[in-house]
C-alpha angles and dihedrals in degrees: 000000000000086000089068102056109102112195116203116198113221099190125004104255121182101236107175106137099359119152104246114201123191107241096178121122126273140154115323091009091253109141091043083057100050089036083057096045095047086050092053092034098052098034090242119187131222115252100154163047132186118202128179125157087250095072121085125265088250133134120183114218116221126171084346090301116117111218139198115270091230114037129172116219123197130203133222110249109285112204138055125277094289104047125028135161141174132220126227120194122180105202127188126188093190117061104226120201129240083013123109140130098298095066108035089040085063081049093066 
């Protein structure tokens, strides 16, 4: 399945070392929830998309604007001069089934 997974990059971001955290649905919602609240909280910017066949044919609306239902944020870098990271954050608004981390995570 992995194969089928297409990633379009939105803005060229510098990722090396980056912290990546898994935004996609679950129960309870929970990590949607935090992935949401990192990306508002931080002022993360969009640089990315994934698309397979195997996601719904979804968009979320938001301010009049229809996203992508699996978008990948990107932080500025958070630290001092010595010692900077970004964060990373793959959000979904759509749970899609037989798709998690693992594989998305052999994907990247």
């Amino acid at each position: 399945m992995t194969e089928d997974i297409k990633i379009y990059e939105l803005k060229r971001v510098d990722l090396k070392g980056a912290t990546v955290i898994d935004g996609f649905p679950s129960v309870g919602l929970v990590s949607s929830i935090a992935a949401n609240y990192l990306i508002n909280m931080l002022k993360m910017e969009q640089i990315g998309i994934m698309d397979s066949m195997y996601f719904p044919t979804v968009s979320l609306v938001r301010d009049g604007i229809p996203q992508n239902p699996v978008r990948i944020y990107a932080s500025e870098r958070i630290g001092d001069e010595n010692s900077s990271d970004r964060v990373v954050v793959f959000i979904s608004s759509a749970t899609i089934r037989g798709f998690g981390s693992r594989s998305s995570g052999t994907e990247v």
